[in-house]
Backbone as a printed PyTorch tensor [residue, N CA C, xyz], in Angstrom:
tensor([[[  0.8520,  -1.1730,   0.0000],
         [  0.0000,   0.0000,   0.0000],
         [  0.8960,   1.2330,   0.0000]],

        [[  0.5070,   2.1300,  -0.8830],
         [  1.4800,   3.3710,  -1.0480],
         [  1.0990,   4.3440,  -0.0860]],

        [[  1.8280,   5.1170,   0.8620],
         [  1.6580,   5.9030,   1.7340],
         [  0.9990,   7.1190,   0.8400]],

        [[  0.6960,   7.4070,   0.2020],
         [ -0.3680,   8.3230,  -0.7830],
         [ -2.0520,   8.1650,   0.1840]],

        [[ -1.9280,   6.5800,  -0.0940],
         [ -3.4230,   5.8800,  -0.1990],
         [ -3.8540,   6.1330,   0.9800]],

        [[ -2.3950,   5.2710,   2.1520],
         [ -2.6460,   5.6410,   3.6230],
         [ -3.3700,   6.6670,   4.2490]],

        [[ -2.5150,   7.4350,   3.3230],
         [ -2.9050,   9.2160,   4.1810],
         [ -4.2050,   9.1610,   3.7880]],

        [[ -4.4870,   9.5430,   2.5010],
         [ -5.9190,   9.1630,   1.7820],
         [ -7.0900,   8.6320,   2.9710]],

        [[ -6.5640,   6.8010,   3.1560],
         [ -7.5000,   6.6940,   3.6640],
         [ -7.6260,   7.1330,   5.2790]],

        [[ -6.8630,   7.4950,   6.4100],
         [ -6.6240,   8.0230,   7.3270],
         [ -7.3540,   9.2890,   7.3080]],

        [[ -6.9120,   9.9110,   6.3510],
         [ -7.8410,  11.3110,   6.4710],
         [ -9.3920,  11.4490,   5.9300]],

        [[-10.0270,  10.2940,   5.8030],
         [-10.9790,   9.8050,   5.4510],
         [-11.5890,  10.1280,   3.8850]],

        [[-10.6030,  10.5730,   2.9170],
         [-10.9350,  11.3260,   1.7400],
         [-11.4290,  10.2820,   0.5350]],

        [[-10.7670,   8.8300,   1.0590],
         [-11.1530,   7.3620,   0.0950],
         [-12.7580,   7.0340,   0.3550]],

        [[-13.0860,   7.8500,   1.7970],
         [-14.5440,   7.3610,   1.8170],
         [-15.4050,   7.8120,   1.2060]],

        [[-15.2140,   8.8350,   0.3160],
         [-16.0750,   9.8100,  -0.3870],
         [-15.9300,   9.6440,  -1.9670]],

        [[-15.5660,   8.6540,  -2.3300],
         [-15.1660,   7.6820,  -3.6300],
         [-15.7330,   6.0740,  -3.5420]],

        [[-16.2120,   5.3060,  -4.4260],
         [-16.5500,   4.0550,  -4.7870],
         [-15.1420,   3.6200,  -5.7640]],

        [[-14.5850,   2.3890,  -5.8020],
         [-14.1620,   2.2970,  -6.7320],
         [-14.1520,   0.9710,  -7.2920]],

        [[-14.8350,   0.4750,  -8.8130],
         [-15.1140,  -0.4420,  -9.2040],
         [-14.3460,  -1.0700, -10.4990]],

        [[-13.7170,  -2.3410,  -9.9990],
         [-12.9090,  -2.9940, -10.8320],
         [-13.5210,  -4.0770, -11.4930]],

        [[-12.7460,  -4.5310, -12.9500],
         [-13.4510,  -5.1000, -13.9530],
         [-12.0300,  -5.9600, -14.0880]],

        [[-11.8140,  -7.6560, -13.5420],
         [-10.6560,  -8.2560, -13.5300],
         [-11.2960,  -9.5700, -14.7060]],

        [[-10.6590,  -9.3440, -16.0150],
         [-10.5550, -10.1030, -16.7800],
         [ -9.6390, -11.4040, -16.7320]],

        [[ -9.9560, -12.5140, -17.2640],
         [ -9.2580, -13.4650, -16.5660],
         [ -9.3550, -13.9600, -15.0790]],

        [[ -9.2850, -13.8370, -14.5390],
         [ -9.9510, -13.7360, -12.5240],
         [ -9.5270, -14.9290, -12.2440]],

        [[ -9.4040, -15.8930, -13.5520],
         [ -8.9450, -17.6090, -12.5130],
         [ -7.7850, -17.7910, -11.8090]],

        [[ -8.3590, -18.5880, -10.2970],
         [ -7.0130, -19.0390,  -9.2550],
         [ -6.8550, -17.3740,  -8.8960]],

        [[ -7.5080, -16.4860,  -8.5460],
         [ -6.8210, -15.1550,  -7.7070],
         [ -7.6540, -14.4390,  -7.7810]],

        [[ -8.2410, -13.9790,  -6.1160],
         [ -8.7040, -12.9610,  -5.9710],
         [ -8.0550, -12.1950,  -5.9070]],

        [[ -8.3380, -10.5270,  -5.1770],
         [ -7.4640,  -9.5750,  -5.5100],
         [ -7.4020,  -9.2290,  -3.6290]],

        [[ -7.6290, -10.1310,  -3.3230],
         [ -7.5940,  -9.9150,  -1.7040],
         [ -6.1840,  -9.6600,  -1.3540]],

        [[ -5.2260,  -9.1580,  -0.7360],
         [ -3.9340,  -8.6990,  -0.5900],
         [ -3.2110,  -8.0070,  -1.5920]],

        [[ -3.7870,  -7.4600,  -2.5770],
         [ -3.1940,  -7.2890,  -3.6570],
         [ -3.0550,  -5.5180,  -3.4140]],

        [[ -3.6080,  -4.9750,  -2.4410],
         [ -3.5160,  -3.5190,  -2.2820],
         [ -5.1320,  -3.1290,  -2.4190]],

        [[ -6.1810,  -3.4290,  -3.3110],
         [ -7.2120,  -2.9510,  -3.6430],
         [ -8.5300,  -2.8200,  -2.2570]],

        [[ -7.5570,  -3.7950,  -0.6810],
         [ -8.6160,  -3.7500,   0.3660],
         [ -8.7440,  -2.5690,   0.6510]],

        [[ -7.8210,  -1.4160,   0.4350],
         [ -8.0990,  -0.0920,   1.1970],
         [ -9.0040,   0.5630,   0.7530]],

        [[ -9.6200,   0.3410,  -0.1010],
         [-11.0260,   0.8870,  -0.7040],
         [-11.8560,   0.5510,  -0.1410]],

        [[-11.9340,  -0.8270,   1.0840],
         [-13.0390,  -1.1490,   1.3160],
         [-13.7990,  -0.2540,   2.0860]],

        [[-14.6500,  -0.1440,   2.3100],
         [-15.7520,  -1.2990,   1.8200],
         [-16.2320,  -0.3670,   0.3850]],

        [[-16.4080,   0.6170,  -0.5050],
         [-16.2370,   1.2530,  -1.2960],
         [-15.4360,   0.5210,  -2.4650]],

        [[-15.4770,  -0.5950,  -2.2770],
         [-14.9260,  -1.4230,  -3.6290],
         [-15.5480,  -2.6690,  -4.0360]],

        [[-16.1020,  -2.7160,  -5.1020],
         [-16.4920,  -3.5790,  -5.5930],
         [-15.5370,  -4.3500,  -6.9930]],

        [[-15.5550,  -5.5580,  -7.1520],
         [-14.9330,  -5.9060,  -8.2340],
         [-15.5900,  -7.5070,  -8.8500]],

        [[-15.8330,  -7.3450,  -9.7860],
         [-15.8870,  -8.0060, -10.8560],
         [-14.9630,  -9.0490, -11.9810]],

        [[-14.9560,  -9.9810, -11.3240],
         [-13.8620, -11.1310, -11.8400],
         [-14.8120, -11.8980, -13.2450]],

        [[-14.0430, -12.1810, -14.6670],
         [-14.6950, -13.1510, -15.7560],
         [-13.8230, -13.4970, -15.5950]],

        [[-14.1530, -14.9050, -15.5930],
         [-13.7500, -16.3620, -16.0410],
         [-14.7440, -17.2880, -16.9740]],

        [[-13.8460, -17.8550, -17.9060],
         [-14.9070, -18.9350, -18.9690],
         [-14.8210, -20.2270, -18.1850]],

        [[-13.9880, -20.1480, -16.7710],
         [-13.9380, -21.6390, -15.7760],
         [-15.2940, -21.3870, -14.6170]],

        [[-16.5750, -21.9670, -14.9750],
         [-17.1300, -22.1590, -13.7550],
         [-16.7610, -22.4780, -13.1180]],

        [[-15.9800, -23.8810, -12.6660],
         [-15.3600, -24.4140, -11.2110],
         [-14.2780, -23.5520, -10.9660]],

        [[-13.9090, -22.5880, -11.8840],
         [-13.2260, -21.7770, -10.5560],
         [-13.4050, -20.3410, -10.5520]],

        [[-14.1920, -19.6750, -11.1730],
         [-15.2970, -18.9900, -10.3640],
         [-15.7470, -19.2310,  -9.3420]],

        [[-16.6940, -20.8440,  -9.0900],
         [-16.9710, -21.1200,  -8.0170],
         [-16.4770, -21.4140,  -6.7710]],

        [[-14.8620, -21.4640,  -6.7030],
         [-14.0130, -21.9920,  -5.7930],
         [-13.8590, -20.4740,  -5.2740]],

        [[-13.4460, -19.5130,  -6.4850],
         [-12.9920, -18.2670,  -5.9380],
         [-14.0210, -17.3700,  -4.7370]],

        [[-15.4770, -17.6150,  -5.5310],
         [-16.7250, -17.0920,  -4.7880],
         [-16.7390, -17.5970,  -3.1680]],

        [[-16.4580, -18.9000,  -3.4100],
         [-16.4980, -19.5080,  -2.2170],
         [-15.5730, -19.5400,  -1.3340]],

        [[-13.9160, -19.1070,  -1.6680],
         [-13.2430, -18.5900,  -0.9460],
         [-13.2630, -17.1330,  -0.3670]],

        [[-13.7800, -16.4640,  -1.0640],
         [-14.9600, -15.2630,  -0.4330],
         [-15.2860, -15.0390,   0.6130]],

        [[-16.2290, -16.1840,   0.2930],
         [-17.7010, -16.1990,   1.1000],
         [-16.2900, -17.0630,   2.5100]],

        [[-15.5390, -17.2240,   2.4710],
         [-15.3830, -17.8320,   3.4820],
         [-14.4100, -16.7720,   4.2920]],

        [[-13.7270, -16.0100,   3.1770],
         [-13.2270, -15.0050,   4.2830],
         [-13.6840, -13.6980,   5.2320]],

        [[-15.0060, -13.6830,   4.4300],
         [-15.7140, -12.6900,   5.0540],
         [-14.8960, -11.0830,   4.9220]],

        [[-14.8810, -10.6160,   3.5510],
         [-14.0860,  -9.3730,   2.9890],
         [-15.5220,  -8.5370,   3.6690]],

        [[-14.4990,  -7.0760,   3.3920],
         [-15.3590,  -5.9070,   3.6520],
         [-15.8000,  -5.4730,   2.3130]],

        [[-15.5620,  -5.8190,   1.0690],
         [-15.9220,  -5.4460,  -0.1050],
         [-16.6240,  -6.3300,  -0.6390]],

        [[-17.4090,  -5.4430,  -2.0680],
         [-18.0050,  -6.7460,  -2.8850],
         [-17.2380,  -7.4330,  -3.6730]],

        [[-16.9440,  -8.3390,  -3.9550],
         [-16.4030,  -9.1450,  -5.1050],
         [-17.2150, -10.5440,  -5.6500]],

        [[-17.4030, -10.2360,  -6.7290],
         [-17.9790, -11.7180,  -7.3650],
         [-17.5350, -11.7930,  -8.6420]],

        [[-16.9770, -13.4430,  -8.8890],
         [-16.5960, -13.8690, -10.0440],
         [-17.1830, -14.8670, -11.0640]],

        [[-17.6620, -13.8610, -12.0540],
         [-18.8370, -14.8930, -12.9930],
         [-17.9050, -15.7430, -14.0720]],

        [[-19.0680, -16.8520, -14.2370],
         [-18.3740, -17.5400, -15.2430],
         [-18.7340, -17.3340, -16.7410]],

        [[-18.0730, -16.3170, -17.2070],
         [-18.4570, -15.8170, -18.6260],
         [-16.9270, -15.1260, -19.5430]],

        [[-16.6540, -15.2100, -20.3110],
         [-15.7950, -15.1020, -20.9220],
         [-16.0290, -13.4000, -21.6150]],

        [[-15.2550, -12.6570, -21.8110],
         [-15.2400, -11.5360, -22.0670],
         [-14.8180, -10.9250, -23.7150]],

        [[-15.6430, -10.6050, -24.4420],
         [-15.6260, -10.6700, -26.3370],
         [-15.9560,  -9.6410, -26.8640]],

        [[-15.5430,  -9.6880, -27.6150],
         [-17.1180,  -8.2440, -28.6220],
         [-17.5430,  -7.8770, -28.9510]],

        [[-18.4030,  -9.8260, -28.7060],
         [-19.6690, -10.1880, -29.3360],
         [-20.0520, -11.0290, -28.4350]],

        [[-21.8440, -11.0130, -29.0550],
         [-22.4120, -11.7460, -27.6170],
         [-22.6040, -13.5580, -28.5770]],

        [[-22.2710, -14.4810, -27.6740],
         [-22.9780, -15.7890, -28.6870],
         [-21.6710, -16.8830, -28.3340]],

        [[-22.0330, -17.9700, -28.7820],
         [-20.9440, -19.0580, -28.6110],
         [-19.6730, -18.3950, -29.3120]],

        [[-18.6360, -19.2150, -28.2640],
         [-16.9840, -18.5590, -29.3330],
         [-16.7760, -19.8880, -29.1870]],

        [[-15.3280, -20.4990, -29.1680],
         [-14.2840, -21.6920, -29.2110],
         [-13.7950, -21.2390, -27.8630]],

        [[-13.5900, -21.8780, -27.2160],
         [-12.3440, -21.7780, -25.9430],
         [-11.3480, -22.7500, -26.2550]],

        [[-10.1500, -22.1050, -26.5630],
         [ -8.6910, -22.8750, -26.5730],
         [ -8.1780, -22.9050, -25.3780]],

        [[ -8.5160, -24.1190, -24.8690],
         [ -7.4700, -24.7250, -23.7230],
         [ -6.5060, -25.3050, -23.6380]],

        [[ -5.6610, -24.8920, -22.9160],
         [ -4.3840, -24.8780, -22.4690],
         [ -4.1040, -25.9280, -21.5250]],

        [[ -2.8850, -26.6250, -21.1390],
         [ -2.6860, -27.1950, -19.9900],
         [ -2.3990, -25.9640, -18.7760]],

        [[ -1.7770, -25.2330, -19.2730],
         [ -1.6750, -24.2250, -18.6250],
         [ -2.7260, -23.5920, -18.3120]],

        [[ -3.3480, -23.5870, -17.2590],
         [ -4.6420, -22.8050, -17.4500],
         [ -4.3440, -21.1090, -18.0170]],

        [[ -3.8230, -20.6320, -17.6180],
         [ -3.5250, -18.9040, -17.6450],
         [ -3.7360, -18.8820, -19.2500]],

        [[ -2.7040, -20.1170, -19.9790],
         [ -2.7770, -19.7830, -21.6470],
         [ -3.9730, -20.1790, -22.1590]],

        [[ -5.5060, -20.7260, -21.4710],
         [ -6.5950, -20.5820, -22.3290],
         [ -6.9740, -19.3080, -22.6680]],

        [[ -7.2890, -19.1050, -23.8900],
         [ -7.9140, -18.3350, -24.7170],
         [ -9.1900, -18.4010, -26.2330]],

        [[ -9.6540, -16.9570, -26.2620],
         [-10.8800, -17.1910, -27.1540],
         [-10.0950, -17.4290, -28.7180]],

        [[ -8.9180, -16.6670, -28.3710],
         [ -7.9160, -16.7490, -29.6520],
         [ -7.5300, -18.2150, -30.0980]],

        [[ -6.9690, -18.1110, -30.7910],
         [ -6.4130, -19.5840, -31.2370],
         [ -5.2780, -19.4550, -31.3160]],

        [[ -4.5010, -20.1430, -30.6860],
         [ -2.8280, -20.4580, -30.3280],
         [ -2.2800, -20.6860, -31.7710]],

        [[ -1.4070, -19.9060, -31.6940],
         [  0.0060, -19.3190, -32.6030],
         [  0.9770, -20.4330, -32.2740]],

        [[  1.1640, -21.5640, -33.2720],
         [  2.1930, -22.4150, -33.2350],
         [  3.6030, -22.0230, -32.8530]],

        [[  3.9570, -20.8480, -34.0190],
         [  5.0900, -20.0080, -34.1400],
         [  5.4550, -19.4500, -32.6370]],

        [[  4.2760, -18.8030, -31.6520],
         [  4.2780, -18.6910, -30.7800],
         [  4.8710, -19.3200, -29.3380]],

        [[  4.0720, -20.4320, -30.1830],
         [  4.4580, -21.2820, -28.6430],
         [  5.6650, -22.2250, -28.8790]],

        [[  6.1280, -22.2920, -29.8830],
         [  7.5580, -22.9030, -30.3610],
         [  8.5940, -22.0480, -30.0940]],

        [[  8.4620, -20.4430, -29.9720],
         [  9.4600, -19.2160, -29.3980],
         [  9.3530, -19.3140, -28.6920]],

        [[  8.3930, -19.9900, -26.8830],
         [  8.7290, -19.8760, -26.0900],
         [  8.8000, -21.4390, -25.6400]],

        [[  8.9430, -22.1260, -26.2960],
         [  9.6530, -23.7790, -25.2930],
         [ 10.7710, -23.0550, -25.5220]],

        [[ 11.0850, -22.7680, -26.9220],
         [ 13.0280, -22.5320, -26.9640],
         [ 13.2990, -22.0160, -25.8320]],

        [[ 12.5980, -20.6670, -25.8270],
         [ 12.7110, -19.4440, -24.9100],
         [ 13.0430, -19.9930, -23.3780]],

        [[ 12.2710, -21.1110, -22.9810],
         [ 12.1480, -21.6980, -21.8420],
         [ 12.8670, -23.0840, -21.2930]],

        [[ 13.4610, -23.5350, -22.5640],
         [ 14.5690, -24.1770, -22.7050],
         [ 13.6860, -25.6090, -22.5520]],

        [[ 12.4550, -25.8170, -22.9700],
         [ 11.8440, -26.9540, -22.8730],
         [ 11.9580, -27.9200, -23.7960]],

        [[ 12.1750, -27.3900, -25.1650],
         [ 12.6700, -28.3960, -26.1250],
         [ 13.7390, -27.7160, -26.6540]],

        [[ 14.5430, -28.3730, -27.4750],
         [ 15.6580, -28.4510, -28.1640],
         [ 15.5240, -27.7650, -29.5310]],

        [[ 16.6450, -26.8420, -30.2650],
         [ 16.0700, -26.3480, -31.5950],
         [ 15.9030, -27.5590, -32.6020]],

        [[ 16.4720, -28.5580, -32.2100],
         [ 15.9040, -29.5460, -33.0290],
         [ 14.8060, -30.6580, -33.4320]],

        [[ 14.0640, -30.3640, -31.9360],
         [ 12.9690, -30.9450, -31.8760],
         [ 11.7140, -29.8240, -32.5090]],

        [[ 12.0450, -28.9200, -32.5860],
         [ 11.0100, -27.9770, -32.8190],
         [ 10.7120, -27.8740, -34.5080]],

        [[  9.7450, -28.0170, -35.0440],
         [  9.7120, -27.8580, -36.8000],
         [  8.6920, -28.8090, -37.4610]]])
């Protein structure tokens, strides 16, 4: 927390503000420690995920910590358009996407990551 905010909220000037976040992606992490509690209770946030079960894990880790803010994380994927898309899944969860994976891509980063060999790659 930046001593900006502190003072901020100490001098009670954060209470006279709402502030509402829109967290794309949201799977595996709320934003609980992340700095955004000092808004509370004046903060609401909004987590998409295209993972119901972990939307639902996140909600429910929530509901279990008992925050001073709102937060809820739906299971809906974020486009811009409304209607069925493709979801490309990943083993990785983080790398699912509505996009479609770039071979070229992901062959620059095994190298990159030293997971395969330049000769296995092609």
């Amino acid at each position: 927390m930046s001593l900006f905010l502190e003072n901020l909220k100490k001098s009670g000037h954060l209470d006279r503000i709402h502030i509402n976040v829109c967290f794309v992606g949201s799977r595996d992490e709320n934003l609980a420690g992340k700095g955004w509690e000092i808004f509370a209770p004046n903060l609401t946030i909004y987590g998409f995920d295209a993972d119901q079960s972990a939307c639902d894990a996140l909600n429910a880790n929530l509901a279990a910590k008992n925050v001073s803010w709102t937060e809820k994380h739906i299971p809906m994927a974020v486009w811009d358009s409304s209607g069925k898309q493709k979801l490309y899944v990943s083993r990785n969860a983080c790398g699912s996407s509505l996009y479609p994976p770039s071979l070229l891509k992901l062959k620059i980063t095994l190298i990159k990551n030293k997971q395969v060999g330049l000769n296995k790659v092609g």
